[in-house]
N, CA, C and O of each residue as an XYZ file, in Angstrom:
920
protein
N      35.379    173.431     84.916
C      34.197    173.120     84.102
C      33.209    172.303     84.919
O      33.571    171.322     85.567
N      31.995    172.718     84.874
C      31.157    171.898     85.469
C      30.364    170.861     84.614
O      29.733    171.182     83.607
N      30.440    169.740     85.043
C      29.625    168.436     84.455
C      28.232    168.552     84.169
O      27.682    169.364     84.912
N      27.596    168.089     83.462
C      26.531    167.618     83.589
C      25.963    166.230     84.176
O      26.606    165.634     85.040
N      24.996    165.833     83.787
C      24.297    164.452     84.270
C      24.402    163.968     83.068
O      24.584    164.534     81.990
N      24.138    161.759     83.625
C      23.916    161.049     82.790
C      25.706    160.776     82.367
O      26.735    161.318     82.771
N      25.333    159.241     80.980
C      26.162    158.627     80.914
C      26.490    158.593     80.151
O      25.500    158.381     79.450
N      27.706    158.665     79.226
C      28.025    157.773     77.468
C      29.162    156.925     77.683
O      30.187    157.018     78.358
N      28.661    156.049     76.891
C      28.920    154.140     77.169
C      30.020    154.242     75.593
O      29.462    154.364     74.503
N      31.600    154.170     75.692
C      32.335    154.110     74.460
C      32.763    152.943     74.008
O      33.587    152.390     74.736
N      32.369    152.224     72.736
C      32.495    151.050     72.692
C      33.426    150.987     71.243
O      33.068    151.332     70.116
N      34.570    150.497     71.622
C      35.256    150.584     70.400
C      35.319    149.215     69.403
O      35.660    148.111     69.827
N      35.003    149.436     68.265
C      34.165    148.318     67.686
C      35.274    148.320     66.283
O      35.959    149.299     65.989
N      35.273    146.865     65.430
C      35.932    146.665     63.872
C      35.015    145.531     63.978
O      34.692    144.842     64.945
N      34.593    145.501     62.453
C      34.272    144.382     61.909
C      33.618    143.793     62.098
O      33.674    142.687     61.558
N      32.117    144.228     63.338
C      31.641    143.507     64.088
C      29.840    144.627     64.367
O      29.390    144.952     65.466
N      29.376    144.866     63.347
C      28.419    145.183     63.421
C      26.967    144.746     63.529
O      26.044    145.552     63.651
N      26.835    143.622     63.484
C      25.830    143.147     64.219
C      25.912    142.287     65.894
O      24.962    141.693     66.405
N      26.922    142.398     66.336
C      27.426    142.678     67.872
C      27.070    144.218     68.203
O      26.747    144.450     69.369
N      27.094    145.127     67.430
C      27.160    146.526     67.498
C      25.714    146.440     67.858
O      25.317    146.700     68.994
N      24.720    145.974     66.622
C      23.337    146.427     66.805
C      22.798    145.819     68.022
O      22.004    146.454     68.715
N      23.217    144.490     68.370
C      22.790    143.723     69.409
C      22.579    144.184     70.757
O      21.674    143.983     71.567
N      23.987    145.071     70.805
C      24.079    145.435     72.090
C      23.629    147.066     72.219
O      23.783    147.682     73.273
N      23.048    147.683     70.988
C      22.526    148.585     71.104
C      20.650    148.473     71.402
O      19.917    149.265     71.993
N      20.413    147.513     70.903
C      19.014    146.772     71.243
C      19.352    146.157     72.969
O      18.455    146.155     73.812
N      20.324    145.822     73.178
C      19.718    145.156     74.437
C      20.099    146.671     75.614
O      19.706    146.614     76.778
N      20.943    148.021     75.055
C      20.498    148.778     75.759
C      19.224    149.886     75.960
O      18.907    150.681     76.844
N      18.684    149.493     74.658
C      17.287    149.922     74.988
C      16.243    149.175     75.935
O      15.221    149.654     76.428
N      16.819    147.712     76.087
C      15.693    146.961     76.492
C      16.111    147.503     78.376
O      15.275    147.823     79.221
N      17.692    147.442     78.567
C      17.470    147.671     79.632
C      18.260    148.803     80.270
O      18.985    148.514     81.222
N      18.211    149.768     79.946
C      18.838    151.445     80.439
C      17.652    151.664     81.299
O      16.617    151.011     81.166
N      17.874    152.891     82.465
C      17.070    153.192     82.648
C      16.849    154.685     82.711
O      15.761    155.157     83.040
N      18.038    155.518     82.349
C      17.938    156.523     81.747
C      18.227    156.746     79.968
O      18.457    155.933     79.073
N      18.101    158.124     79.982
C      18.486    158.218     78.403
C      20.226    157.967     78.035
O      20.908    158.932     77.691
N      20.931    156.332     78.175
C      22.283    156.916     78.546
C      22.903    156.985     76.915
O      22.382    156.537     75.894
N      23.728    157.447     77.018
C      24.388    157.811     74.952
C      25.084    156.735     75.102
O      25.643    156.488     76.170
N      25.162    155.776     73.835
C      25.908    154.533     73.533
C      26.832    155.028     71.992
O      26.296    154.898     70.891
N      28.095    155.528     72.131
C      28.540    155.909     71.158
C      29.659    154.882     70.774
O      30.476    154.605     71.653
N      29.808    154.115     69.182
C      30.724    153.699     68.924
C      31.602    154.100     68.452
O      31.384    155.036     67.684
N      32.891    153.700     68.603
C      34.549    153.776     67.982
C      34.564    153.281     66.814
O      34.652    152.070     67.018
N      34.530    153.475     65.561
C      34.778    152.454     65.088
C      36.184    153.090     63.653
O      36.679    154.199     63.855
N      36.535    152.480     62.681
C      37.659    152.667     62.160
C      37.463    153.600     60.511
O      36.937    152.958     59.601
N      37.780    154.666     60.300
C      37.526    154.682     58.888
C      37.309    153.333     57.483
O      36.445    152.992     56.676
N      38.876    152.891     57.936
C      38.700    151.716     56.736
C      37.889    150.773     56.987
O      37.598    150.326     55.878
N      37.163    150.002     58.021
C      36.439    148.829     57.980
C      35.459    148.694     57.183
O      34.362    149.224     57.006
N      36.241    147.652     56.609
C      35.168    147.062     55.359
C      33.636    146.624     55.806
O      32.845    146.078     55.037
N      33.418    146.888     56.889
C      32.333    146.388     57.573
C      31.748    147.669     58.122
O      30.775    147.563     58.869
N      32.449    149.419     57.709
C      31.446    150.474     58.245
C      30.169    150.276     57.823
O      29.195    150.440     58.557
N      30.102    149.887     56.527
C      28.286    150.658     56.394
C      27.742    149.542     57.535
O      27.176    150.122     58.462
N      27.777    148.168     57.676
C      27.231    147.762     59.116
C      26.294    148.519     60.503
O      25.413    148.311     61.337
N      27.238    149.496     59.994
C      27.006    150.187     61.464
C      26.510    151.183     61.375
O      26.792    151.860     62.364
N      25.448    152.048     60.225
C      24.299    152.389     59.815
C      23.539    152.597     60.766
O      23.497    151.580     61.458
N      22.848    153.476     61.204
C      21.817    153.618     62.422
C      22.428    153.303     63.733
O      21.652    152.988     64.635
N      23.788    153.342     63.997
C      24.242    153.696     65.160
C      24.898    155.206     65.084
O      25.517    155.879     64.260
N      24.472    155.323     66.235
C      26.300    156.673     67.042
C      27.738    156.271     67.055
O      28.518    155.673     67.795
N      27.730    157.054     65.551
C      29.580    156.779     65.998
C      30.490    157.502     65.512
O      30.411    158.182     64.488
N      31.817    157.333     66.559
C      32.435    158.384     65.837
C      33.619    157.701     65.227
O      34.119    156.670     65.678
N      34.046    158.370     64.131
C      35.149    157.342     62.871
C      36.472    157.913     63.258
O      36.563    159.088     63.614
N      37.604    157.031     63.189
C      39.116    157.813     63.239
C      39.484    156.867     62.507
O      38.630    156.155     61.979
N      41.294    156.567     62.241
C      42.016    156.278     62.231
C      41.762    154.820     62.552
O      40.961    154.552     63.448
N      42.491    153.693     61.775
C      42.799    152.440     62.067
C      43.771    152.698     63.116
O      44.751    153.348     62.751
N      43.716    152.253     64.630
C      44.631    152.339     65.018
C      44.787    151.052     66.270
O      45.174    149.909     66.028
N      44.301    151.675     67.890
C      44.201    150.292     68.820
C      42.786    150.216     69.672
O      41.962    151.049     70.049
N      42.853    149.570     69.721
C      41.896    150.069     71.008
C      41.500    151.100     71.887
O      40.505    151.801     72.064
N      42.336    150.989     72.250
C      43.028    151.944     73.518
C      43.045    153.298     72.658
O      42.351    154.198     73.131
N      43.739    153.587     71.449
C      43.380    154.759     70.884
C      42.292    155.393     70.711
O      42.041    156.550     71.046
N      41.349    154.321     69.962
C      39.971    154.647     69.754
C      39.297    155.065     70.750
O      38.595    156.069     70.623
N      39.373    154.390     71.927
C      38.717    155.007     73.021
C      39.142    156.379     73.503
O      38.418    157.298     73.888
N      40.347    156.337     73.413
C      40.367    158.125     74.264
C      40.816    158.738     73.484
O      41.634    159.632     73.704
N      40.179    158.244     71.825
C      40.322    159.518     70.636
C      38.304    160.148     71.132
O      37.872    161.297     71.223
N      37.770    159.162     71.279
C      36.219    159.135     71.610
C      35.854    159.699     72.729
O      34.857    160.406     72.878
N      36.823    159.341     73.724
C      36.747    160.158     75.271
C      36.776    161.607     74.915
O      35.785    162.269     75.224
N      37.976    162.314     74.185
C      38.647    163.541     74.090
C      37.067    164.033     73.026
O      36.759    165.217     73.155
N      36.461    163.469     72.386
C      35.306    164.421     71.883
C      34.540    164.780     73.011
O      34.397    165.960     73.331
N      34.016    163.802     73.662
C      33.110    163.559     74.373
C      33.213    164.908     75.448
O      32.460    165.854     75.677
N      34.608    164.460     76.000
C      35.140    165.625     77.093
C      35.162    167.505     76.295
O      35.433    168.564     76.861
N      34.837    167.296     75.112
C      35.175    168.669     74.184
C      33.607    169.266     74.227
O      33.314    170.337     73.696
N      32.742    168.507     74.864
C      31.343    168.844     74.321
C      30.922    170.263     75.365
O      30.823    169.715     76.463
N      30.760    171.091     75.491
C      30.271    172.121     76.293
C      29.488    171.550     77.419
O      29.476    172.220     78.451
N      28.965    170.657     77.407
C      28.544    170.186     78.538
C      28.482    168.676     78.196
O      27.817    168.044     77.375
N      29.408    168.322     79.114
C      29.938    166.767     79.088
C      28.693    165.705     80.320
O      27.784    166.061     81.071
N      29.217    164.514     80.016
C      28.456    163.789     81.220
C      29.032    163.767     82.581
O      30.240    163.884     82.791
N      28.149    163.615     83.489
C      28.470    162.689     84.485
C      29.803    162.003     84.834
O      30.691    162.372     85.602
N      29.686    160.691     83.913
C      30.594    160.241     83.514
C      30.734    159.392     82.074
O      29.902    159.324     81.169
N      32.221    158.690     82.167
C      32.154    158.437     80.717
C      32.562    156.690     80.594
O      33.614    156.436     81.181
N      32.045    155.754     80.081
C      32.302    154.600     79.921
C      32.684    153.588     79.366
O      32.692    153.756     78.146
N      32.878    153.000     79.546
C      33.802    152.062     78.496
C      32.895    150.627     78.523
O      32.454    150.215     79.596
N      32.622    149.806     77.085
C      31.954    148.621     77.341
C      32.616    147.811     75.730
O      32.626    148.439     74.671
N      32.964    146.811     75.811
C      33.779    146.128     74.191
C      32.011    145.841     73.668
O      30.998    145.854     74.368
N      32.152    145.614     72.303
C      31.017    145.082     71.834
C      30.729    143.732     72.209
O      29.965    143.134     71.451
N      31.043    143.288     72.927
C      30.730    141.882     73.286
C      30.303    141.840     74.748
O      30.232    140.796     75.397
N      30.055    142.919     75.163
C      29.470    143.063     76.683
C      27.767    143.222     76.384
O      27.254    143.784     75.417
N      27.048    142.523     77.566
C      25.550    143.170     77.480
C      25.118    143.243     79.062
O      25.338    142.514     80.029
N      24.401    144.464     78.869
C      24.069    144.754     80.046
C      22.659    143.823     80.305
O      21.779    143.693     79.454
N      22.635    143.238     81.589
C      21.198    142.053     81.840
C      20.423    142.833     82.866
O      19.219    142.679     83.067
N      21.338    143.831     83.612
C      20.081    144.115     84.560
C      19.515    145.453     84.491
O      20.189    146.481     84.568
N      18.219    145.404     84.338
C      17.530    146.445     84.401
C      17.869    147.434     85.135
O      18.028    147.221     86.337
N      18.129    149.206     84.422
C      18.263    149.832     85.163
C      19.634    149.823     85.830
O      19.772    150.371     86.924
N      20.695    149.199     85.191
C      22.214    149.409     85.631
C      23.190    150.434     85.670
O      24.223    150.484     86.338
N      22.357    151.872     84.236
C      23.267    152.809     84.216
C      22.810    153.656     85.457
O      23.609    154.099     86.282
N      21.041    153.895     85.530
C      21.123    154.326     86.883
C      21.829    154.160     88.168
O      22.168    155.031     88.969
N      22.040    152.463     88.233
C      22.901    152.317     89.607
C      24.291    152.617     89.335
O      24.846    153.246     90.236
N      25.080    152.295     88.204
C      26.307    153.167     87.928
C      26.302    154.642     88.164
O      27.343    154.993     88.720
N      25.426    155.677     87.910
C      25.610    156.657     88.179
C      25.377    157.039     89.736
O      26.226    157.757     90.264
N      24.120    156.535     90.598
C      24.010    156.370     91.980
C      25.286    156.257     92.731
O      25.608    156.971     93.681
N      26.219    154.962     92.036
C      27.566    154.482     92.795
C      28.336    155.558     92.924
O      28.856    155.795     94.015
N      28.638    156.812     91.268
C      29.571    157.228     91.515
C      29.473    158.890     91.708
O      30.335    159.753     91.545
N      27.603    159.020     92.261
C      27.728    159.970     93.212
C      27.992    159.656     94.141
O      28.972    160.321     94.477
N      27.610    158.698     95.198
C      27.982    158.096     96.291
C      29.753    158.445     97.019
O      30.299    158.957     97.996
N      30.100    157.639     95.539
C      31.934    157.864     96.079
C      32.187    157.558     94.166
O      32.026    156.585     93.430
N      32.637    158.943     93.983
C      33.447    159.324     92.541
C      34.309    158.593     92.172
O      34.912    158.187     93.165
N      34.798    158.104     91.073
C      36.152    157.742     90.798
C      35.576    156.918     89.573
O      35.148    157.391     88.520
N      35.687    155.102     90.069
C      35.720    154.158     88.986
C      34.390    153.239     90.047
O      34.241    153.119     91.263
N      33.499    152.654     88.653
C      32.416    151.657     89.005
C      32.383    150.513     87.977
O      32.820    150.764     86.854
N      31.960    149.410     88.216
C      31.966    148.095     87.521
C      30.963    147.609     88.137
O      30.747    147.845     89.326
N      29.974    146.614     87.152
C      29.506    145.079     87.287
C      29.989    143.510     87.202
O      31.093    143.417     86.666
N      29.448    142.328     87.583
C      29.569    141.217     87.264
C      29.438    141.024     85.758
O      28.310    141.167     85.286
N      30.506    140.698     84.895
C      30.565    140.488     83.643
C      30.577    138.802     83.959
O      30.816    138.045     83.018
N      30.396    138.430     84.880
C      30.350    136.690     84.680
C      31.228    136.121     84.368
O      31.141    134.954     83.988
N      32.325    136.768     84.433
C      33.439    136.005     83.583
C      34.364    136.345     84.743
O      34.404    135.434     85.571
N      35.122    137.407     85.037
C      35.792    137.837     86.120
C      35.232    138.287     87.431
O      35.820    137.942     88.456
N      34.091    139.066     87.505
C      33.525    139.378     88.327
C      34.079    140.073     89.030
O      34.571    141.059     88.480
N      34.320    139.919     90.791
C      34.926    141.500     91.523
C      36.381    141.527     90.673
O      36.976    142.601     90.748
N      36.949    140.592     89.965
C      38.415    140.438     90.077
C      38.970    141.541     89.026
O      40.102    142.017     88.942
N      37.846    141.785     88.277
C      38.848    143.274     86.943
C      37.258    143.769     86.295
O      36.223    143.123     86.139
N      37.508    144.810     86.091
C      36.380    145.809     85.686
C      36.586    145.234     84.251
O      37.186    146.115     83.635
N      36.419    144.412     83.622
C      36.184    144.323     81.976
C      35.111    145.688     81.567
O      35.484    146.218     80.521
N      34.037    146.258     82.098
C      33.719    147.231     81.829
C      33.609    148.324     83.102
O      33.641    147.977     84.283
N      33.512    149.317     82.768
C      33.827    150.081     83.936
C      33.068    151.736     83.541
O      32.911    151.899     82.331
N      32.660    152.786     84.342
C      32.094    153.911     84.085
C      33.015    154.730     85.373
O      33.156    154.512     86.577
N      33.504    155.708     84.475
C      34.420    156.579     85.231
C      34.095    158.195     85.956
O      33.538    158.869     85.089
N      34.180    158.585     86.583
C      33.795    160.046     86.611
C      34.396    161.216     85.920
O      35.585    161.460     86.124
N      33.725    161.931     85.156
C      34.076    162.544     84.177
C      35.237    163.737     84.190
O      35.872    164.149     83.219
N      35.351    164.282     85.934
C      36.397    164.714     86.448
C      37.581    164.009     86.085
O      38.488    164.304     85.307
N      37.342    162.814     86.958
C      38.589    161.675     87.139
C      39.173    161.802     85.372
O      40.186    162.391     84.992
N      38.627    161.392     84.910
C      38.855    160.947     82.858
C      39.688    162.374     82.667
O      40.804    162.248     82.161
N      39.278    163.663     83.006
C      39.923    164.724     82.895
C      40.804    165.062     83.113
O      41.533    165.615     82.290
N      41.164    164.816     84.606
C      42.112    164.896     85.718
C      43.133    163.648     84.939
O      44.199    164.262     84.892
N      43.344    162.615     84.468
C      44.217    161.654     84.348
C      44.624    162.058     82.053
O      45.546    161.659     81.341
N      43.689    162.746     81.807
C      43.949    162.812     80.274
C      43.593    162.066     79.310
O      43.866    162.379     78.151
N      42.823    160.784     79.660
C      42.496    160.007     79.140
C      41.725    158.576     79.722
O      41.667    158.695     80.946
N      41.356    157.786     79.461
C      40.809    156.920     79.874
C      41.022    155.769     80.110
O      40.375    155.114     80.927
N      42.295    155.190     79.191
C      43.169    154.516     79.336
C      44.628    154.858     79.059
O      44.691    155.706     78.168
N      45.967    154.444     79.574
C      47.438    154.374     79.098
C      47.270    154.403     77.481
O      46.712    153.619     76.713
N      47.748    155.227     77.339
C      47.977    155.294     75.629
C      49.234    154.467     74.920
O      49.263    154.257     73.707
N      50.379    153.980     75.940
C      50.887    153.187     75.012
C      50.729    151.195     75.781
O      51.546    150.284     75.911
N      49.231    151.346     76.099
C      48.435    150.115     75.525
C      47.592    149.707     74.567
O      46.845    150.490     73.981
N      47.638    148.577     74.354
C      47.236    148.802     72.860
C      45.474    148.208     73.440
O      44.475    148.923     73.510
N      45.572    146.681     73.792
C      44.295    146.294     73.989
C      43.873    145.671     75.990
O      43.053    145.852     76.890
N      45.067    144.941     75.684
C      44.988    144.561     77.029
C      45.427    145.059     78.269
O      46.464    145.723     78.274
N      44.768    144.839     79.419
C      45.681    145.548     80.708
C      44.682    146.888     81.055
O      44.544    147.477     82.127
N      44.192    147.080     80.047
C      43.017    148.407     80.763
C      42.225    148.132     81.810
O      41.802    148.961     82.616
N      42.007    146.915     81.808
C      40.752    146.702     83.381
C      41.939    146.625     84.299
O      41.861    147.474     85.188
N      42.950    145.918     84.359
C      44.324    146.253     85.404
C      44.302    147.767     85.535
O      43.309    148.179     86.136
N      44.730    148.233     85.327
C      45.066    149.547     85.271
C      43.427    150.404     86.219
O      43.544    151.118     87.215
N      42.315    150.113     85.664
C      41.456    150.937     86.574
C      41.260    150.425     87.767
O      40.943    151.058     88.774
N      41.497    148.947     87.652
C      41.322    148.446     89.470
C      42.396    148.748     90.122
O      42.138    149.032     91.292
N      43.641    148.815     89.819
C      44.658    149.204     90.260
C      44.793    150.757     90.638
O      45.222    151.098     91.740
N      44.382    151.718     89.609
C      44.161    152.712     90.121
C      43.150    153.171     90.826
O      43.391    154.252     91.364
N      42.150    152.753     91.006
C      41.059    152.836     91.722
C      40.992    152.028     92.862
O      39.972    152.000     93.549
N      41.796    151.496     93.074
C      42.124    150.295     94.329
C      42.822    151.351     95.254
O      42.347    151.651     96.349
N      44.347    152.075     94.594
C      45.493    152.799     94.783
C      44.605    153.919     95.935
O      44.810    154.044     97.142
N      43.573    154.647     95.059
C      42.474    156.152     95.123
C      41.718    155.360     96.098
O      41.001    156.044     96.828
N      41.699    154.361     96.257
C      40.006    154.352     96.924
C      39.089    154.381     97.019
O      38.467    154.282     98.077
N      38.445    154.601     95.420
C      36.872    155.142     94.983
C      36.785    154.610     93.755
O      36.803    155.173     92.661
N      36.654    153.060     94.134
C      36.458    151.687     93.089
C      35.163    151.465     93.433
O      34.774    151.786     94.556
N      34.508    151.015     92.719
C      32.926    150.387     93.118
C      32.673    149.079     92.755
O      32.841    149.049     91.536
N      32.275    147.682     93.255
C      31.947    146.659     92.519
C      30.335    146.830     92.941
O      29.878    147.083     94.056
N      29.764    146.652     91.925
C      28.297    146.475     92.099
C      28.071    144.719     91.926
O      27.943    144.288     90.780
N      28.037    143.897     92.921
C      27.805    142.222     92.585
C      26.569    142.092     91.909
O      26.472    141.178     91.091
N      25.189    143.170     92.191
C      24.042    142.884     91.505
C      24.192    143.215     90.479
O      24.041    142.384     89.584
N      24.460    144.214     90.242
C      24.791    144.357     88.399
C      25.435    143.237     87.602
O      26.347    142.441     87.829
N      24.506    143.506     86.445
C      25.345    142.227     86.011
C      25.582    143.025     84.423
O      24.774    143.913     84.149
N      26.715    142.688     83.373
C      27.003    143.632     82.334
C      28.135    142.422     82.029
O      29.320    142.392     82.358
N      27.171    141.226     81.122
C      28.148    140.310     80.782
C      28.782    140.042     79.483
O      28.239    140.104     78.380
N      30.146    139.701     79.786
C      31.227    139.473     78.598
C      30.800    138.302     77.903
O      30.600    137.270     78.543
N      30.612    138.346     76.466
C      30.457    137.485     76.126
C      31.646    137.026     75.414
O      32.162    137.802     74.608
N      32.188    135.782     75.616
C      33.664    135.583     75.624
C      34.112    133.759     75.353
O      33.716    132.761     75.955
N      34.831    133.869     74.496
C      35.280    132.397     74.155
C      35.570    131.724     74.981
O      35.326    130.521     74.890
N      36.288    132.335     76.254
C      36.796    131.483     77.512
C      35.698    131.373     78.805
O      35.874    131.086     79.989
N      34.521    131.725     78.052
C      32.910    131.579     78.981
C      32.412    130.910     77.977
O      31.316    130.494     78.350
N      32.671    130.503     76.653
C      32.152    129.372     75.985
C      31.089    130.196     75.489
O      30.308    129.575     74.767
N      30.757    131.734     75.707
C      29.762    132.374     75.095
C      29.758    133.339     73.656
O      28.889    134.144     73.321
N      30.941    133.004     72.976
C      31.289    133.456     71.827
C      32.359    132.313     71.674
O      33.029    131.599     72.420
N      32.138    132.549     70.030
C      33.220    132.079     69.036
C      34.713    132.610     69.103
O      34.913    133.704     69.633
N      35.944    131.751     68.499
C      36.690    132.519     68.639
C      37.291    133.122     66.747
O      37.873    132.504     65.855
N      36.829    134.418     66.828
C      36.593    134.740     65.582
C      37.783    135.592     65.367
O      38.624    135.590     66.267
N      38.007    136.387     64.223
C      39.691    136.804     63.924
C      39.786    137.815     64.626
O      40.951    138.212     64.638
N      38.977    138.547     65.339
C      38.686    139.648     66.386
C      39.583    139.299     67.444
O      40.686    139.805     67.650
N      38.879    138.164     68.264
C      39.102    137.514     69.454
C      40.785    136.709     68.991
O      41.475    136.680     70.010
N      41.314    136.279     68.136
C      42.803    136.023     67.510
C      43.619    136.690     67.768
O      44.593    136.402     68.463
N      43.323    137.964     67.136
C      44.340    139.273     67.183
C      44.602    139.726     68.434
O      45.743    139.662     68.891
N      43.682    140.178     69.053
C      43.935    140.931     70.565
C      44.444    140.071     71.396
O      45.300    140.530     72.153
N      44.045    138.342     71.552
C      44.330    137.441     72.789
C      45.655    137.037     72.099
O      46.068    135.974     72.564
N      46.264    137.432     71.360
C      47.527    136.504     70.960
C      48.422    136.863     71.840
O      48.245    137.913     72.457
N      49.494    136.116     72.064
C      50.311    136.316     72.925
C      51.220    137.321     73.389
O      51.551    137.778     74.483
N      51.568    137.544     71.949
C      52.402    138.693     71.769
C      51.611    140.018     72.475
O      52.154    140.814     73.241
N      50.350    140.057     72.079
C      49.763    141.202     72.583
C      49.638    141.445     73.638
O      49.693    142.609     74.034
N      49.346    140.021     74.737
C      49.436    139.920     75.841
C      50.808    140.185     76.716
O      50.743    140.700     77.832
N      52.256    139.724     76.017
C      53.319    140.616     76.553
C      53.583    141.628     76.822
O      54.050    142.144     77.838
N      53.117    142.168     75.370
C      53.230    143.848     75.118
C      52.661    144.855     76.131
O      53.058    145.784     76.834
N      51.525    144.191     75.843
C      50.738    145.170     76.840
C      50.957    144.565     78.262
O      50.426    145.440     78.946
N      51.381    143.672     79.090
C      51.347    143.606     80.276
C      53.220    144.980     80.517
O      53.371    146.069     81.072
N      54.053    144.164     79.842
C      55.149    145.333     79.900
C      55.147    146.587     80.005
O      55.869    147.316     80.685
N      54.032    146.907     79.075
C      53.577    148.438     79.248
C      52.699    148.955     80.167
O      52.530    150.150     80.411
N      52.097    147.933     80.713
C      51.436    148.851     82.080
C      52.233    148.384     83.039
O      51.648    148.770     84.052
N      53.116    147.848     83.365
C      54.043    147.433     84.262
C      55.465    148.691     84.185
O      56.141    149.162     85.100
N      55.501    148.889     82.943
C      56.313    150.331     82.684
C      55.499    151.389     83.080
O      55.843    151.981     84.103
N      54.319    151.821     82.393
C      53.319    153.008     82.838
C      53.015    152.988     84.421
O      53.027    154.031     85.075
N      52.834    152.159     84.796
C      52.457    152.443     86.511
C      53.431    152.329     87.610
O      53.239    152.393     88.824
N      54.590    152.134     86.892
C      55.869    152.332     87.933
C      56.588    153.613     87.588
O      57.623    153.776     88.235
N      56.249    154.670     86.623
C      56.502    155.605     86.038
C      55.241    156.788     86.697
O      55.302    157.664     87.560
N      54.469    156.436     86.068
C      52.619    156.976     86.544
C      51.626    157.227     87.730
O      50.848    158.137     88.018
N      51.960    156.111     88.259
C      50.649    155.233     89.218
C      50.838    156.163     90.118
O      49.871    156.924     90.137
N      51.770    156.483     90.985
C      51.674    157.687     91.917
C      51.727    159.090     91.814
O      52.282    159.553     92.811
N      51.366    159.976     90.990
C      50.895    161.170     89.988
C      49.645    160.764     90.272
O      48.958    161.350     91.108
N      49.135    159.475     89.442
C      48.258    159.058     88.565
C      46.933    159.067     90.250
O      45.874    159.655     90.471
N      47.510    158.407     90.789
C      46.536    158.250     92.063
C      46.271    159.474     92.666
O      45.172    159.665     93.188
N      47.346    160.534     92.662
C      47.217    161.699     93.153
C      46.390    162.393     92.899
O      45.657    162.932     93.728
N      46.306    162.590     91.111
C      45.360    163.200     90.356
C      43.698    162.694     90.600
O      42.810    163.543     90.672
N      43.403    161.224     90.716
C      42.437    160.600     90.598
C      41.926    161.029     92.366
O      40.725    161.267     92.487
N      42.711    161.114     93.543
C      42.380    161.746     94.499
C      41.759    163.046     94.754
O      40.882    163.462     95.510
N      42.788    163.715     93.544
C      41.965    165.245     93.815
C      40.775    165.662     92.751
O      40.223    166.760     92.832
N      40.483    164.836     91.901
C      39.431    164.760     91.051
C      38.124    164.417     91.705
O      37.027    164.906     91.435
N      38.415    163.463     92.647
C      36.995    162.644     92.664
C      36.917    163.519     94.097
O      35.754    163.375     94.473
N      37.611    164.337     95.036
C      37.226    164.931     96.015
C      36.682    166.364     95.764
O      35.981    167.098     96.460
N      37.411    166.564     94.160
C      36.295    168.035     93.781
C      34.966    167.822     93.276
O      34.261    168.788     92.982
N      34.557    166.610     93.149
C      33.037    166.453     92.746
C      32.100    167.135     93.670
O      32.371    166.920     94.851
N      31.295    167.732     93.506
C      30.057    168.282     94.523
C      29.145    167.314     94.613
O      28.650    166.759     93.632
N      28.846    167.031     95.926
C      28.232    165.845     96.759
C      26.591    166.460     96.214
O      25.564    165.885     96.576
């Protein structure tokens, strides 16, 4: 299948719709193509109508990690898909002008996985990341499916570290806004996912998935990003 151009940004969202609109306003202020900002969000949330005058697509209460590559697998179903496909939490905003362009620049350059300075981690984990739409194909998904929230930015630097065709952009900037940057609250959102337990779970499981995976997984992501046409 051949790709098209351009980007869609998957943001899997509960309960949190005016974070939703926010960061759909601040990608108008600064995209510099037409890129698609589609949200995840949950049938039951008592907080859908919120999210009124956005793109989104509805499933299942389920994880994170589901939502996203229930959202990937449309995306990838479309007769002519993007470029590539991205991942951003509602609590990310993009600051620099013109960033999806240089995301897409990066990953003609060299295919695979690209990131900005979220200010919070910076080169050290892709908190958001834009993938090549091969690669997303080639691997089945976008993230490990039996993670629930955490460990996904592990997992793409790691595999994209593994492949070779990681990108840090330091000028970009696409920042987390985050309780442990003192730039958000810590609200029942930010409770649930950082609790501890979750943080076991999911480190176990990508510590299981990539000692099971990771070398397939790199293989695949090798021969994906070398069939891209330059």
């Amino acid at each position: 299948m051949s790709d098209g151009e351009g980007l869609v940004v998957i943001v899997p969202s509960r309960g949190r719709p005016a974070a939703a609109h926010d960061l759909a306003k601040t990608f108008k202020q600064t995209c510099g193509l037409r890129t698609e900002l589609v949200f995840a969000i949950d049938d039951d949330d008592p907080e859908r109508p919120g999210y009124e005058g956005l793109d989104t697509l509805a499933g299942p209460n389920t994880t994170m990690v589901e939502a996203l590559n229930r959202a990937a697998a449309e995306v990838l179903a479309r007769p002519r898909p993007p470029m590539a496909i991205a991942f951003m939490g509602d609590d990310h905003r993009p600051r620099t002008a013109g960033w999806d362009l240089d995301y897409l620049t990066a990953l003609r350059s060299l295919p695979g996985f690209v990131y900005g300075d979220d200010l919070v981690q910076g080169v050290r984990l892709p908190t958001q990341v834009a993938i090549s739409t091969t690669v997303v194909r080639a691997l089945g998904h976008m993230a490990p499916p039996t993670l629930r929230h955490m460990y996904v930015d592990n997992y793409w630097l790691r595999l994209g570290q593994a492949a070779g065709c990681i990108t840090y952009l330091r000028n970009v900037v696409v920042e987390h806004l985050h309780p442990v940057a003192g730039t958000a609250a810590w609200d029942a959102g930010y409770r649930r996912v950082n609790a501890r337990e979750v943080y076991d779970q999911d480190r176990k499981a990508f510590e299981a998935y990539m000692a099971a995976n990771g070398h397939r997984e790199t293989l695949a992501v090798l021969q994906a990003a070398a069939a891209v046409p330059k």
